[in-house]
C-alpha positions as CSV (number, residue, x, y, z in Angstrom):
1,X,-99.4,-8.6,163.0
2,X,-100.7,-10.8,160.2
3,X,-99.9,-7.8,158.1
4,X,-96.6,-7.4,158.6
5,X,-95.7,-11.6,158.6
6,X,-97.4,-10.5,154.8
7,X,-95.0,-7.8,154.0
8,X,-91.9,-9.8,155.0
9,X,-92.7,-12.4,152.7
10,X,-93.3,-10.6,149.9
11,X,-89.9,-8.6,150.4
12,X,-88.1,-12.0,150.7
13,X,-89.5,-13.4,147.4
14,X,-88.4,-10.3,145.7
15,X,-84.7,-10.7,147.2
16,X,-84.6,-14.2,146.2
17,X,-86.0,-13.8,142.3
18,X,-83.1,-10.5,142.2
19,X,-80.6,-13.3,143.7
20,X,-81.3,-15.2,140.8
21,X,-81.3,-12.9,137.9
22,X,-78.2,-11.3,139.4
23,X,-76.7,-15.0,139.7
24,X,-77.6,-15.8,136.0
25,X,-76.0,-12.6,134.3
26,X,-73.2,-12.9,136.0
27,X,-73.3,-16.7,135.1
28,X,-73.5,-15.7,131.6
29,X,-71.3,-12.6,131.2
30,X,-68.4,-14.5,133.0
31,X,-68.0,-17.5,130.3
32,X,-65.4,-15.0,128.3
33,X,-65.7,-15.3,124.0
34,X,-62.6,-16.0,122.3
35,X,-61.4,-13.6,119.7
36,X,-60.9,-15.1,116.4
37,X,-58.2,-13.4,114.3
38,X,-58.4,-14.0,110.2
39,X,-55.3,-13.8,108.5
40,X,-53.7,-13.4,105.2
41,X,-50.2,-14.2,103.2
42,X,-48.7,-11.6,101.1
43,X,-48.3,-13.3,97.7
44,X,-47.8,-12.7,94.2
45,X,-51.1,-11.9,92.7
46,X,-52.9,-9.3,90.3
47,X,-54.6,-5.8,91.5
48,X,-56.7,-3.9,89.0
49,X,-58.9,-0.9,88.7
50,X,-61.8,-1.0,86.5
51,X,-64.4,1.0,85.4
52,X,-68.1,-0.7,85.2
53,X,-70.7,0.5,82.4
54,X,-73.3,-1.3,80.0
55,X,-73.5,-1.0,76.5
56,X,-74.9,-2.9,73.1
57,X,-72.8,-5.1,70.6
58,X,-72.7,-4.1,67.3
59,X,-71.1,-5.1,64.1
60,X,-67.8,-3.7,63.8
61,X,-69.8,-2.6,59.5
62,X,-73.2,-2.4,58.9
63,X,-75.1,-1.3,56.0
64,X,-79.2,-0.1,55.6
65,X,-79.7,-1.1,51.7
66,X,-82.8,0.8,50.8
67,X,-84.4,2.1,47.6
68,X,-84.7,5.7,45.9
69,X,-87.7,5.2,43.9
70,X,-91.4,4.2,45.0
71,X,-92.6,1.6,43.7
72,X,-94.3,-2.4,45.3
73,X,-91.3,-5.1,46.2
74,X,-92.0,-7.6,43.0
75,X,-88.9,-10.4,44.3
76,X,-87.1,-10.8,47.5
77,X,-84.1,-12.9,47.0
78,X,-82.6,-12.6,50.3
79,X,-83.9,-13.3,53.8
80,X,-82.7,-13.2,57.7
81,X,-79.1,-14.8,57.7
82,X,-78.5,-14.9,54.2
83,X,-74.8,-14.8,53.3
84,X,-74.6,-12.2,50.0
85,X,-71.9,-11.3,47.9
86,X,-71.0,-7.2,46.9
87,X,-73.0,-7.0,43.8
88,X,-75.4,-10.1,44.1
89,X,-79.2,-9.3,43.6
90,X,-81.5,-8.9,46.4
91,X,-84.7,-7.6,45.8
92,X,-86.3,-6.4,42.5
93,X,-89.2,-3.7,42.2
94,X,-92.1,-3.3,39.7
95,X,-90.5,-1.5,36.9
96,X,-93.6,-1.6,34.8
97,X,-94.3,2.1,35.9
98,X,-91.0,2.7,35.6
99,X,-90.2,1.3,32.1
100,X,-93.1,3.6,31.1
101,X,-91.7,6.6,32.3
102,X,-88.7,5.8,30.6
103,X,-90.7,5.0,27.5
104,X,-92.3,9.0,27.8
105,X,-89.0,10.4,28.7
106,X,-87.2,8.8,25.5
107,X,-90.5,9.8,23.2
108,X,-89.7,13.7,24.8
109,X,-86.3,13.6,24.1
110,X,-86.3,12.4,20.7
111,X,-88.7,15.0,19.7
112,X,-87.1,18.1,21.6
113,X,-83.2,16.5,19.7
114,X,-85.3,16.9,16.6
115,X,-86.6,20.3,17.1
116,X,-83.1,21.4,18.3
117,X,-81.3,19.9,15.1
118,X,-84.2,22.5,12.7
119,X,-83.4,25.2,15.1
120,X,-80.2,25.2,14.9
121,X,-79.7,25.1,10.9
122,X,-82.4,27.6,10.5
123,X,-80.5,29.7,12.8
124,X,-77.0,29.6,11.0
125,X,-78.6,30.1,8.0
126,X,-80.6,33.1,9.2
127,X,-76.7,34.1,10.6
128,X,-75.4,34.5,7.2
129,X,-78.5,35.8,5.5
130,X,-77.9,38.5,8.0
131,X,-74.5,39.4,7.5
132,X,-75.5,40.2,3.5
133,X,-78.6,42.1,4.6
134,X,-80.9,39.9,3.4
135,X,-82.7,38.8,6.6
136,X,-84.0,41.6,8.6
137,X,-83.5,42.0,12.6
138,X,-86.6,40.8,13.4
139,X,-86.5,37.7,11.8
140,X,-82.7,37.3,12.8
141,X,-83.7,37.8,16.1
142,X,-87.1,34.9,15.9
143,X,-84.7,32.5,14.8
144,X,-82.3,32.5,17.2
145,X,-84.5,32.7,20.0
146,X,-86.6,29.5,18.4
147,X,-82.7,28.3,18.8
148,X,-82.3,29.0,22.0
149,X,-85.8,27.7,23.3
150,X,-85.2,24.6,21.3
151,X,-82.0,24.0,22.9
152,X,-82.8,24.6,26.6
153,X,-85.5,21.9,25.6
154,X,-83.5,19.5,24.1
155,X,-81.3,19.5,27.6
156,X,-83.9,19.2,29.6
157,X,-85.4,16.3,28.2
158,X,-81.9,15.0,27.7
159,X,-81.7,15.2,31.7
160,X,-85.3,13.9,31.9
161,X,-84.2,10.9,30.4
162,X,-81.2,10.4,31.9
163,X,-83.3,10.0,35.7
164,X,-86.0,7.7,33.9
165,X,-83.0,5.8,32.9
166,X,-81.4,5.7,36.3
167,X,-84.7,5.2,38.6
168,X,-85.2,1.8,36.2
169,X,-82.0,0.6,37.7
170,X,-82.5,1.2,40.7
171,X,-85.2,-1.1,41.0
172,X,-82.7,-3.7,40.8
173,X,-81.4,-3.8,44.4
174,X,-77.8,-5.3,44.9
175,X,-75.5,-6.2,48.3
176,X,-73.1,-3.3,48.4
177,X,-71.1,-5.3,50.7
178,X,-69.9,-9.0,51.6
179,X,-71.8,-10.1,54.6
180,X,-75.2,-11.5,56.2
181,X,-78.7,-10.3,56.5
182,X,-79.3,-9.7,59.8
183,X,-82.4,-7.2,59.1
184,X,-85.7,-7.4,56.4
185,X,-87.5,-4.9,57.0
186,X,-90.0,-5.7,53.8
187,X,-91.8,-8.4,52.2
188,X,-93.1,-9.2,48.6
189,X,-96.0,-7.0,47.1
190,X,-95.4,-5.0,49.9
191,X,-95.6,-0.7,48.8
192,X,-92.5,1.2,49.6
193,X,-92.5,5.2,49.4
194,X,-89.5,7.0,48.8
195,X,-89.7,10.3,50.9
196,X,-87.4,12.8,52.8
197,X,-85.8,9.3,53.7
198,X,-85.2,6.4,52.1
199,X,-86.9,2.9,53.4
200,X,-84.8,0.3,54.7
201,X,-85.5,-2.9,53.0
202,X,-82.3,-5.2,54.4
203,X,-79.9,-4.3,57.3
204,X,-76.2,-6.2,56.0
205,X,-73.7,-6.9,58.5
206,X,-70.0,-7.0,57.0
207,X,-68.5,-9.6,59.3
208,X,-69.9,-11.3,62.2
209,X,-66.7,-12.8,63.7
210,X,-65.4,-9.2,64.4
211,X,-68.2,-7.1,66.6
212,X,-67.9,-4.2,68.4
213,X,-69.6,-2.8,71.6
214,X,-70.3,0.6,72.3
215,X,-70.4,1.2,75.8
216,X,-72.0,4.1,77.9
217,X,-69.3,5.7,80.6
218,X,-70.3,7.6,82.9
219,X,-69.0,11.6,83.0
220,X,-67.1,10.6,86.4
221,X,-65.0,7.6,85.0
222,X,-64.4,8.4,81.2
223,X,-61.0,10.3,82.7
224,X,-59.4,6.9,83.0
225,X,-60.6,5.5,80.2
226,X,-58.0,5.6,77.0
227,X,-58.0,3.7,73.5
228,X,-56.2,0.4,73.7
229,X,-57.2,-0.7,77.7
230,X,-58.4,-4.5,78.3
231,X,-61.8,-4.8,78.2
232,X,-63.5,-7.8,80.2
233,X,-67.8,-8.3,79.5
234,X,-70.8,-10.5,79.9
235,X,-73.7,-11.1,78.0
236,X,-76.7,-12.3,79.6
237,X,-77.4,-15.1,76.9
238,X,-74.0,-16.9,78.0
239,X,-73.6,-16.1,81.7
240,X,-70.7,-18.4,82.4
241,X,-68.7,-16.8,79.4
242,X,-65.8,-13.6,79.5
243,X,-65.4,-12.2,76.3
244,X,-62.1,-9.7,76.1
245,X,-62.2,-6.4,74.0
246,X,-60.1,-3.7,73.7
247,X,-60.5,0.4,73.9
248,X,-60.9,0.9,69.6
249,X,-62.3,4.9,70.0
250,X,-64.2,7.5,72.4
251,X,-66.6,9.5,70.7
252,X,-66.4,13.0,72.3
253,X,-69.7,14.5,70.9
254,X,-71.5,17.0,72.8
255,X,-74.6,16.6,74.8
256,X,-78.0,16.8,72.9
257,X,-76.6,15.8,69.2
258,X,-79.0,15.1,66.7
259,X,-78.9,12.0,65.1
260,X,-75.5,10.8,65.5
261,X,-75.9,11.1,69.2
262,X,-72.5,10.3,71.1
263,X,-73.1,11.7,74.7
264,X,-76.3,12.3,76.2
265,X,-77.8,13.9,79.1
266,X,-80.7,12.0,81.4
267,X,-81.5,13.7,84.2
268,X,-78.3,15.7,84.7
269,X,-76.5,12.8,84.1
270,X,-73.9,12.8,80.9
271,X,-72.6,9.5,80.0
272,X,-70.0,9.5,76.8
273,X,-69.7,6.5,73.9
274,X,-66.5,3.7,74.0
275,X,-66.5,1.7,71.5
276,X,-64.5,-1.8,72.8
277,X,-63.7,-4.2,69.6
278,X,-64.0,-7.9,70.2
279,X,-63.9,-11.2,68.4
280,X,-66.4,-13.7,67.9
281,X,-65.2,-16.3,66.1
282,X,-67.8,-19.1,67.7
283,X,-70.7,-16.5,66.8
284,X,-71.8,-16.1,70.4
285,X,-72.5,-12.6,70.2
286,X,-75.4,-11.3,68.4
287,X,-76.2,-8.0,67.2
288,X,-78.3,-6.1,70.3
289,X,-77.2,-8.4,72.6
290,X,-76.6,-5.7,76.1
291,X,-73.3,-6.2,77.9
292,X,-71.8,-5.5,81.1
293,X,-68.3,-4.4,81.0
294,X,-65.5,-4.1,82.8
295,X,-62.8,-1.3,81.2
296,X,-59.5,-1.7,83.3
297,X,-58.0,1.7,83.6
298,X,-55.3,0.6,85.6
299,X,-53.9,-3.1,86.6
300,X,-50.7,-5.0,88.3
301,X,-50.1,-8.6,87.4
302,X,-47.9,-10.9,89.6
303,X,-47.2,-8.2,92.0
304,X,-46.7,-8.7,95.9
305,X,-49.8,-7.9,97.7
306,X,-52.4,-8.3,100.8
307,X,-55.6,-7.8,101.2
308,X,-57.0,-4.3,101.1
309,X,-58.5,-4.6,104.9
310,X,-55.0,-5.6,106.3
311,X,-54.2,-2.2,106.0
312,X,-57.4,-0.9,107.9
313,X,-57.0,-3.2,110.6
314,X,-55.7,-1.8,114.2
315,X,-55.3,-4.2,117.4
316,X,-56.9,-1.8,120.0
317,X,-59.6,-2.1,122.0
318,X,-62.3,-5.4,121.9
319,X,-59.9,-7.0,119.4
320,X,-57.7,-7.5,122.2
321,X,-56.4,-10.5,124.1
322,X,-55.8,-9.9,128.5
323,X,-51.8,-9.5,128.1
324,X,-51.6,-8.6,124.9
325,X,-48.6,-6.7,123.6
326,X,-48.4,-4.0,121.1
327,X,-45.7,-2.8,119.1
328,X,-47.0,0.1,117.2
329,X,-45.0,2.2,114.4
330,X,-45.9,6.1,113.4
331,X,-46.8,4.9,109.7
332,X,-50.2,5.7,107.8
333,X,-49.7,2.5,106.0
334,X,-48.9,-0.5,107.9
335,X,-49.9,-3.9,108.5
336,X,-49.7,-6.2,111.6
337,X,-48.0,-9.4,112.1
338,X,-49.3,-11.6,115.1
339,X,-47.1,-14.3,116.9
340,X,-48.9,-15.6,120.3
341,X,-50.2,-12.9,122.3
342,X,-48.1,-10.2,120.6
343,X,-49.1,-7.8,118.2
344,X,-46.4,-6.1,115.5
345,X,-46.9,-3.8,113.3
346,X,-44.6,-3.4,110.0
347,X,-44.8,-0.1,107.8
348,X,-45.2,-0.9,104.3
349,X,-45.6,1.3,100.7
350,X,-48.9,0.8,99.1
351,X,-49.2,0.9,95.3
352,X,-52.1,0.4,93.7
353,X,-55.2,-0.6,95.7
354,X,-58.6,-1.9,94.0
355,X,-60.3,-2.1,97.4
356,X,-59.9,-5.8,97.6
357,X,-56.4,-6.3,97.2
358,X,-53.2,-4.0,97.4
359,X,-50.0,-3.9,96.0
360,X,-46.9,-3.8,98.5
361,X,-44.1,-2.2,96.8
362,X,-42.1,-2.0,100.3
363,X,-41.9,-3.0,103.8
364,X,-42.9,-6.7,103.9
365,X,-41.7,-9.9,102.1
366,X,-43.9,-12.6,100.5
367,X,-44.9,-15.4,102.4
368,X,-45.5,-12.8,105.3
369,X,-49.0,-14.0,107.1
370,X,-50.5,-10.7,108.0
371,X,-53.6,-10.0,110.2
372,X,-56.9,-8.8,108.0
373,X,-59.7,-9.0,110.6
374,X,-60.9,-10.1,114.2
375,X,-64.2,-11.5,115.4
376,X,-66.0,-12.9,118.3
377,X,-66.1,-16.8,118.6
378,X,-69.7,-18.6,118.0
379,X,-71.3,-14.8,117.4
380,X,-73.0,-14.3,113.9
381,X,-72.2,-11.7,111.5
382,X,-74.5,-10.0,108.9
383,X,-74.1,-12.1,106.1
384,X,-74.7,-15.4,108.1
385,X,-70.8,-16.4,108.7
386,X,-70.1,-17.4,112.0
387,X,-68.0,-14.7,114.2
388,X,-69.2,-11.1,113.9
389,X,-65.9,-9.3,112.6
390,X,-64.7,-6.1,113.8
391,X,-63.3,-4.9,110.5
392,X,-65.4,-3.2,107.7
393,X,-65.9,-5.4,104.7
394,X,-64.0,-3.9,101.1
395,X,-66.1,-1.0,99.8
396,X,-69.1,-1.9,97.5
């Protein structure tokens, strides 16, 4: 007996807690959540397309100024940032070495014009000796090859001469251009040797006010990209800034060139050089400064338009009021117009659509508030916003 008064307490406890659950849920599932609905006007406003890349500013001319002989750097008389003029003097070698092997090459050629001027009369006199018969063949024959030898001599000293001549001026170096040094790659007393290549002792720049930035495009977006397009970019040294370009060239070299390289393959991935002029007249930009740029392929200014998730939304569904009316239509473009409790939806033509915005070329007039989105009242979305929408976000 004592048993079973047990049991029956137990089971009424257990009724009793279920009571209460059952009591709370239904407590708390009962206080409904209102649907928010967000909402848009079409407006005059700008859609564009662009097409993102990175790429490295450049002077629109730049010049290496290097040297053909070997030699040490006597005087430097530019540095980083000097302005020079076309022709001004820059750096100056040793020419000790040098004026002595123009000394030896002028010694050579004086003494191989010499031997050249007795060859030669001994020869025309050994020609008409010959034509009387009074010189035999042999000797004929001596003197004009002593002629000839004399001769070949004489030119190649006279060409000897001639590069002595030439190396001593080029250890004077001058500016071919007008511009700035924005590269020294050498210092005084320093030992420069003039190889396969030729060392870079000063890096000129042309202008500075006028850069250029060649961009990398990817193989999927260089399609839509043509020369004269607006050109939008960032530098990272002046984050608050928008410097505008232009579309100047796009270099259509094949993959894997050698030194000129204008389209490249990393790791099945070929990307293809723009080159985007822009101005700097403040001097912002340096040389080697990396920028992010925008390259619009296609754009709209002041043209009617909504928001690009107006057209994805649908009333059906949780984004539904109890009683609410919906008039659909059969079109695959359409937005929807809410007045009360009542649901409308209007067909439209969509131009050109940049994922955030759209253009509406038909169907709706400006100042028409359309319905973008719906969301739960007091629930939290992903991105910390109060009211977890229904409606996907614009493609990232």
């Amino acid at each position: 007996m004592k048993s079973k008064t047990k049991k029956t307490v137990v089971i009424s406890v257990c009724v009793a807690a279920a009571v209460v659950l059952v009591l709370f849920f239904a407590g708390k599932g009962g206080r409904q959540k209102e649907i928010l609905y967000g909402t848009a006007v079409a407006g005059k406003g700008d859609v564009a397309i662009y097409v993102t890349a990175t790429g490295t500013i450049e002077p629109v001319t730049e010049v290496e100024v290097g040297t053909q002989v070997s030699g040490i750097i006597d005087k430097l008389y530019a540095d980083y940032n000097s302005i020079v003029k076309e022709g001004q003097l820059i750096a100056e070698m040793d020419k000790v070495t040098l004026e002595s092997d123009l000394a030896s090459a002028k010694a050579t050629y004086e003494g191989s014009e010499a031997e050249y001027v007795y060859q030669k009369k001994n020869y025309e006199r050994n020609v008409k000796l010959h034509g009387k018969g009074l010189v035999s063949d042999t000797d004929f024959e001596l003197a004009e090859y002593n002629y000839r030898m004399a001769e070949s001599a004489y030119n190649s000293s006279k060409a000897a001469l001639d590069k002595a001549e030439r190396n001593l001026g080029y250890a004077t170096i001058t500016s071919p251009i007008d511009g700035v040094v924005i590269d020294k790659a050498v210092e005084e007393g320093q030992t420069v040797a003039a190889g396969f290549e030729t060392p870079t002792l000063f890096t000129i720049a042309a202008d500075l006010t006028k850069m250029q930035v060649v961009a990398d495009v990817d193989e999927a977006d260089i399609g839509g990209v043509a020369d004269g397009q607006r050109v939008t970019f960032t530098v990272d040294a002046f984050p608050d800034d928008i410097f505008e370009g232009r579309v100047e060239q796009i270099r259509l070299g094949s993959s894997g060139s050698s030194s000129t390289v204008t389209s490249s393959t990393n790791e099945s991935v070929v990307t293809y050089e723009v080159v985007i002029s822009a101005d700097n007249p403040d001097l912002k930009l340096k040389p080697r400064l990396t920028a992010n740029i925008n390259i619009y392929t296609n754009e709209r200014h002041g043209v009617l338009s909504v928001p690009s998730k107006a057209l994805r939304f649908s009333p059906v569904g949780p984004l539904l009021e109890k009683g609410a009316v919906v008039n659909d239509c059969d079109s695959a473009d359409k937005v929807w117009t809410r007045s009360g409790n009542v649901f409308t939806a209007h067909p439209v033509t969509v131009g050109l659509n940049d994922g955030i915005n759209a253009e509406i070329t038909g169907g709706i007039g400006e100042g028409t508030e359309v319905v973008v989105d719906a969301r739960l009242s007091g629930d939290d979305s992903a991105d910390g916003r109060k009211g977890a929408s229904f409606m996907p976000g614009p493609p990232r």
